[in-house]
N, C-alpha and C positions, 0 to 999 in steps of 0.2 A: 747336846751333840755339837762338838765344833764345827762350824760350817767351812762346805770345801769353795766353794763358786765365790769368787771376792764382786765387791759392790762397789762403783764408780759411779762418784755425784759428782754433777758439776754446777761451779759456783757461779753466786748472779746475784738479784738483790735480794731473793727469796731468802738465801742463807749466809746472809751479810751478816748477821746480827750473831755474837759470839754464844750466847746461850741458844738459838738455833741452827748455830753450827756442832755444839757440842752435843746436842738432844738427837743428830743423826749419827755424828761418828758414834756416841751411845748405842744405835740403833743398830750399827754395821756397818758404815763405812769404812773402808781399805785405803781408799786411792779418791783423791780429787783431783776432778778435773776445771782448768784452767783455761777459759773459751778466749782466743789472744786476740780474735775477733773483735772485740771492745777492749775498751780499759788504757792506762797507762802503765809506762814502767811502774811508776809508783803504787797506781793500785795493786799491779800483780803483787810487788813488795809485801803493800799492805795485809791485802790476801793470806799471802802465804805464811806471813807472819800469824796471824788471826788460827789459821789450821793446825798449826805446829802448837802454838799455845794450849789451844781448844783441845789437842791431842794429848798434851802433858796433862792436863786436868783428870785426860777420863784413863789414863794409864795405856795409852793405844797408839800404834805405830802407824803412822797415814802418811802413803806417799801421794808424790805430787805428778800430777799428768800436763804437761804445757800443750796445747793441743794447737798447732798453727792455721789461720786465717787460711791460705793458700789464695789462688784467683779467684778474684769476686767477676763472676760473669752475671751483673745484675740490666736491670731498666734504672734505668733513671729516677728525676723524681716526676709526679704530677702537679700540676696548676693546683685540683682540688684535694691532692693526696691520694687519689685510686679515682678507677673511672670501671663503669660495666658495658663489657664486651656481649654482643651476641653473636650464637653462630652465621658465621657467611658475612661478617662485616672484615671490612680490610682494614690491615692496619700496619704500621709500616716504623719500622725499630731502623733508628738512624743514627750510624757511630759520629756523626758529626754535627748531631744536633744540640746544642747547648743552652736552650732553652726549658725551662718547665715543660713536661708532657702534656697534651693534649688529648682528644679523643680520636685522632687522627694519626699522633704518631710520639715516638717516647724516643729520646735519647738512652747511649748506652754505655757502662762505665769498660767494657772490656773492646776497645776498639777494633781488635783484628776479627771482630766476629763475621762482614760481608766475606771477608777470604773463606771461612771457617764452613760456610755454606754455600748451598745453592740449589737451585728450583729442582723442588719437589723433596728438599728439606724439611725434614717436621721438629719443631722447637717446642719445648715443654716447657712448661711457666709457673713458678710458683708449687714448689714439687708437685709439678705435671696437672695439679689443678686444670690449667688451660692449655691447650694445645693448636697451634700455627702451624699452615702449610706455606713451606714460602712460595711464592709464586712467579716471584723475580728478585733477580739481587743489579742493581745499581748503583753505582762508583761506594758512596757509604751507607744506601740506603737497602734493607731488605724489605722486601712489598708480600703482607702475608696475606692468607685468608683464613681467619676464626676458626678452625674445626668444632673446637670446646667453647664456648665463653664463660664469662665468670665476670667478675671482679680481679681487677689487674691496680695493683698500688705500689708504693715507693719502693722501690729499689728489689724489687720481686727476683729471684733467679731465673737464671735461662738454663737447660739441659739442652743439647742434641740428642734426638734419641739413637740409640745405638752408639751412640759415643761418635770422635770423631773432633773434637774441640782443641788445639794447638796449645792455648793458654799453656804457659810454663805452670809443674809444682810449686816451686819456689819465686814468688814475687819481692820484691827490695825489701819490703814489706816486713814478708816472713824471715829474709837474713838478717833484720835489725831483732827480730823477734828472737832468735836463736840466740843470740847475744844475751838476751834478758832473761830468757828459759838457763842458759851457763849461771846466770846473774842470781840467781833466787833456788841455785840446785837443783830444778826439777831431776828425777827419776826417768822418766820417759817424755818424750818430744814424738807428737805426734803429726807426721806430715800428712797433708791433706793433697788429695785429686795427683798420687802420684801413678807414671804411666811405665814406669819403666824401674829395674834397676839402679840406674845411672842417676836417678832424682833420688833415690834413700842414699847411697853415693856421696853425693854433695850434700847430701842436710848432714851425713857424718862429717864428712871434713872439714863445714864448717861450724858445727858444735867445739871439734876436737880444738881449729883453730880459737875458739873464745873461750879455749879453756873448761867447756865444758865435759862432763861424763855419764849424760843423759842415755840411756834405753832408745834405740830409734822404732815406732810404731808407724808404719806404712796403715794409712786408711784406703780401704779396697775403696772405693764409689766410685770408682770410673769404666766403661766398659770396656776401653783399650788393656784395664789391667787385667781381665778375666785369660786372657792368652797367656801374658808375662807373670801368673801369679806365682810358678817353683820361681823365679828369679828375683822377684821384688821381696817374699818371703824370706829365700836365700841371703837379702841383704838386709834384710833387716832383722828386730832382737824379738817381734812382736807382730800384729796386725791388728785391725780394728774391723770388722765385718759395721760398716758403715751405708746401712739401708736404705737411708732416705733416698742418695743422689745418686745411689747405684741401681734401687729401686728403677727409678725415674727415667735410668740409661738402658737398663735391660730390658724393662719390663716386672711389674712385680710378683710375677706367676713362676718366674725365673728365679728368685730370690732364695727364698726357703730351703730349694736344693742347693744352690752356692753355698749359703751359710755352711750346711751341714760340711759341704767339699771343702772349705777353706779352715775350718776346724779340725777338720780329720787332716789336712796337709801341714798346716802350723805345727801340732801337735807329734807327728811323726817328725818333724823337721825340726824336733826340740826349741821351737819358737813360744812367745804366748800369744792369746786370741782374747779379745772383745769383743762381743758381742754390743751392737748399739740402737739407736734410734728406736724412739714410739715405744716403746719396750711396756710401760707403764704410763701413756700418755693423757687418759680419761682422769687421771689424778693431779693432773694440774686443777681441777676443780673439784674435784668430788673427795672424799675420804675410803675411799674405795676401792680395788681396780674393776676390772670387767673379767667375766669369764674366761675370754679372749687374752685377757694378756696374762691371765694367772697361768695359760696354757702357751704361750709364747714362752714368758721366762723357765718356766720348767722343760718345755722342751728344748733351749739353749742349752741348760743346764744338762737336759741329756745326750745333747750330741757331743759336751764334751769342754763345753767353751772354761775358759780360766775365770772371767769375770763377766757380770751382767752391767749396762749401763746407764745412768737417767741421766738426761739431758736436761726438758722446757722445768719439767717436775720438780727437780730440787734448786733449777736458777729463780723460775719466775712463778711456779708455782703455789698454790695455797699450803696444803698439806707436805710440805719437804720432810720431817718426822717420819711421820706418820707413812710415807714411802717409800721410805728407805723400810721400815719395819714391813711390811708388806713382802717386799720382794727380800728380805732375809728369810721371813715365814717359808715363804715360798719356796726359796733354793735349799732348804734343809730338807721341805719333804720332799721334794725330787728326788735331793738326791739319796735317798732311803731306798727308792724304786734303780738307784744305777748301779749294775751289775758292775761287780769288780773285774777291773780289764785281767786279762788271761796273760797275766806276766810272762809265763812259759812260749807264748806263742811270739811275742814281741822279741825276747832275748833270743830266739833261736834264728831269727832272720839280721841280728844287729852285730853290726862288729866294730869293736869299740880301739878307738886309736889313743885313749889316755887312760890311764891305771885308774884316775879318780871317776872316771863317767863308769868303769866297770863295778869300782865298787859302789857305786851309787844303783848301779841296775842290782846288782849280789844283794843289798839292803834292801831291793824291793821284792825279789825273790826268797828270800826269806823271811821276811813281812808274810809274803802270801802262804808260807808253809806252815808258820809259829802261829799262835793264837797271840800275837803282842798285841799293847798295849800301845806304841807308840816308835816311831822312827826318828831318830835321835842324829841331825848331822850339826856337829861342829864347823863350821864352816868360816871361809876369808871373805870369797866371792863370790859365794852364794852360787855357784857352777852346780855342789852336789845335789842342792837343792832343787836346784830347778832342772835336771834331769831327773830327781824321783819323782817331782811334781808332772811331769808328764805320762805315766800310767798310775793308776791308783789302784792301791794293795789292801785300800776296805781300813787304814789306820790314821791318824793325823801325822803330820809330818813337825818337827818342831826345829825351825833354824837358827841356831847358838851362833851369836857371833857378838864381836866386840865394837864390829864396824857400822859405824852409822847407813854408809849409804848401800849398805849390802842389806841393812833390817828393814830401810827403806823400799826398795826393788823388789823386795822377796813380797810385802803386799800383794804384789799381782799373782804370784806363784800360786795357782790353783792345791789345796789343800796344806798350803804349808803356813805356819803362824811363826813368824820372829821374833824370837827372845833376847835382849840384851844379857849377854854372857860372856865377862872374862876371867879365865881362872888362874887361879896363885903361879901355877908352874908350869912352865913350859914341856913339865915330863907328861906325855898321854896318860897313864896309867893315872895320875891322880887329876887331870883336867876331864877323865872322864865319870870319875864318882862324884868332882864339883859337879859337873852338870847334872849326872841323877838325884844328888841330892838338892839341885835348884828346881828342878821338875816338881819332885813328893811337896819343895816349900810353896810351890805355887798350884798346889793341889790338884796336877796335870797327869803324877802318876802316883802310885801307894803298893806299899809291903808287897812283898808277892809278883807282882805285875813284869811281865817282859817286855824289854824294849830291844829294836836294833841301832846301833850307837856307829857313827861313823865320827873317822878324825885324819888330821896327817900326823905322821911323826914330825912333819919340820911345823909346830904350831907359830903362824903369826905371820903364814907362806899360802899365798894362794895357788889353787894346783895341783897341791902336796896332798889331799887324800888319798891315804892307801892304807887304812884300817879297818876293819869291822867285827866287833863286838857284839855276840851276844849275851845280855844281863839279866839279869833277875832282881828287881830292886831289894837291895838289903843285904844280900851274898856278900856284901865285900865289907860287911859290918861280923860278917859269921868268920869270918879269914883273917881278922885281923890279930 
């Protein structure tokens, strides 16, 4: 069974090493991710190089996700490396302290945080691990008291609960980064802790200005974006349902129901969705997952999401293999249990303002009525694609294209598989029996079998979809 949910690993020292980069994308890999968090230009370089090779090996198309740093609202570091807090101890986070931390008070690397707050501010630490009530704020000094205690160490995060933090998306930081994401082609560029709009915005213009033509993915984790989500959406190509830090902003009782509302909105919004964080996180050590999370990614899987994500698991993890195989397991039999969306119901509320998104719906509407075999789009820019990949008609989707970063992109596209395919003639009629017969060579379809086949007449023209076919493989052998 071809699997619909694509798999996002991200890269770290765990799967540095080119035979256990190649033993996951084996496993299922789609899409790697590219934490810009660490590393150098050259590592990403290096990296990306390593993927692309490791992908020619195993005959597989894997794109690249740059995923940006954004504001680090960290603590500082400590004298002994971490210190333990108990509750009702005071303790006092100082944007002007430039010393080692102590057990009395820590510096902090995001300096407008005394602004950011004030008494009777509750500050989360170390996702939320620890929790501060401020109890006074002074010129750069905030004065808390312990709610939570724990262990508090180097460069730990801070949350505001309920959101509420000024920090810009985009730090100097992440515009040099963008530059290097254009540098290395990434596919999609993932902005982190954006609040608005007007932040996906700016990370387009300036991708466009470095010459890049990256996918823009807005990561939700902020609580200011739960208001502006049709608008940040609206501007972007994708989103990333990003748990940990939005957990930590909303509350995580709050979470579970978003996810499901930001997947059902992406996906009406012909956007795509990730689903992320902790997803499989007991498998950084173990070979295993937990009951719990074989029940997280399947219910991702059934609310709808495009692709699943591992984070700690395949950077610093033991078993990166071995996890990825897991959660492929996993996403097939889910989705055996997902009811095929009700095409009829979708197309009778949509109204389409371009020839090629109607025939791209007509293809899925006929899918659901045929007993095919397979949905067949020829495609430039991968547009018909990823409008049929947003309802599913119970078939695989297969996207023919000659263009590299359109077989690239189409990875995230929830059921659909990109095949390298250019055909001799620019007449439709015979580029589209090259592609059935590239199908039966690659043992995807056989004799008999029905598929629905889209194309444009202007082949080698993005846009131009405005064909639809249906075939019977072998018919055009009986006609000749």
């Amino acid at each position: 069974m071809l699997r619909r949910t694509k798999i996002v690993a991200t890269l770290g020292p765990a799967s540095s090493d080119p035979k256990v980069l190649e033993g996951m994308i084996r496993a299922g890999v789609d899409l790697v991710r590219m934490n810009f968090s660490h590393g150098t230009v050259e590592d990403h370089l290096s990296r990306v190089e390593k993927v692309r090779a490791a992908a020619e090996r195993c005959g597989r198309t894997v794109g690249i996700l740059a995923d940006l740093q954004g504001p680090k609202i960290r603590v500082g570091k400590f004298e002994n490396g971490k210190i333990q807090l108990n509750d009702g101890d005071v303790f006092i986070l100082d944007a002007a302290w430039n010393q080692l931390g102590n057990q009395e008070r820590a510096g902090l690397d995001y300096k407008e945080l005394p602004n950011d707050v004030s008494k009777g501010s509750v500050l989360l630490l170390n996702d939320g691990m620890l929790e501060f009530k401020v109890t006074e704020v002074s010129g750069s000094q905030i004065i808390c008291r312990v709610v939570r205690g724990g262990i508090l160490s180097n460069n730990k995060g801070i949350n505001r609960k309920g959101g509420g933090l000024t920090a810009p998306a985009l730090t100097d930081k992440d515009k040099d980064d963008i530059k290097t994401a254009a540098l290395i082609k990434a596919d999609y560029l993932a902005v982190s802790f954006p609040r608005s709009a007007d932040d996906m915005k700016l990370a387009r213009e300036l991708m466009h200005e470095a010459g890049g033509k990256s996918m823009l993915m807005a990561k939700i984790e902020r609580a200011e974006a739960i208001p502006a989500l049709a608008e940040i959406i609206d501007a972007s190509d994708a989103i990333m349902v990003a748990r940990g830090d939005l957990s930590v902003e909303v509350g995580d009782a709050a979470v579970p129901g978003l996810q499901k509302r930001m997947i059902r909105m992406a996906r009406t919004r012909n956007k795509l969705v990730i689903t992320a964080t902790q997803m499989m996180e007991s498998m950084i050590n173990n070979p295993i997952p937990t009951r719990a999370e074989v029940s997280d990614v399947a219910n991702a899987v059934l609310d709808g999401t495009d692709a699943v994500m591992l984070s700690a698991e395949t950077a610093v993890g033991d078993y990166p293999v071995e996890t990825v195989q897991a959660m492929a397991r996993i996403c097939v039999s889910a989705e055996k249990e997902v009811e095929d969306s009700v095409v009829e119901h979708r197309l009778a509320r949509s109204k389409f303002a371009r020839i090629d998104q109607s025939i791209a719906m007509s293809a899925l509407y006929a899918a659901s009525h045929f007993k095919v075999k397979a949905i067949v789009a020829l495609t430039q820019s991968g547009s018909t694609a990823l409008w049929m990949s947003r309802m599913s008609a119970g078939v695989p989707i297969f996207a023919l294209t000659p263009v590299r970063t359109t077989l690239t992109k189409a990875t995230l596209f929830s059921g659909v598989h990109p095949i390298t395919f250019e055909p001799s003639s620019k007449m439709p009629s015979v580029a589209l029996v090259e592609a059935e017969e590239e199908l039966v060579r690659l043992g995807l379809a056989g004799e008999g079998d029905l598929m629905v086949m889209t194309i444009g007449e202007a082949i080698g023209t993005s846009g131009h979809t405005n064909t639809l076919k249906i075939v019977r493989v072998g018919d055009h052998k009986k006609h000749k």
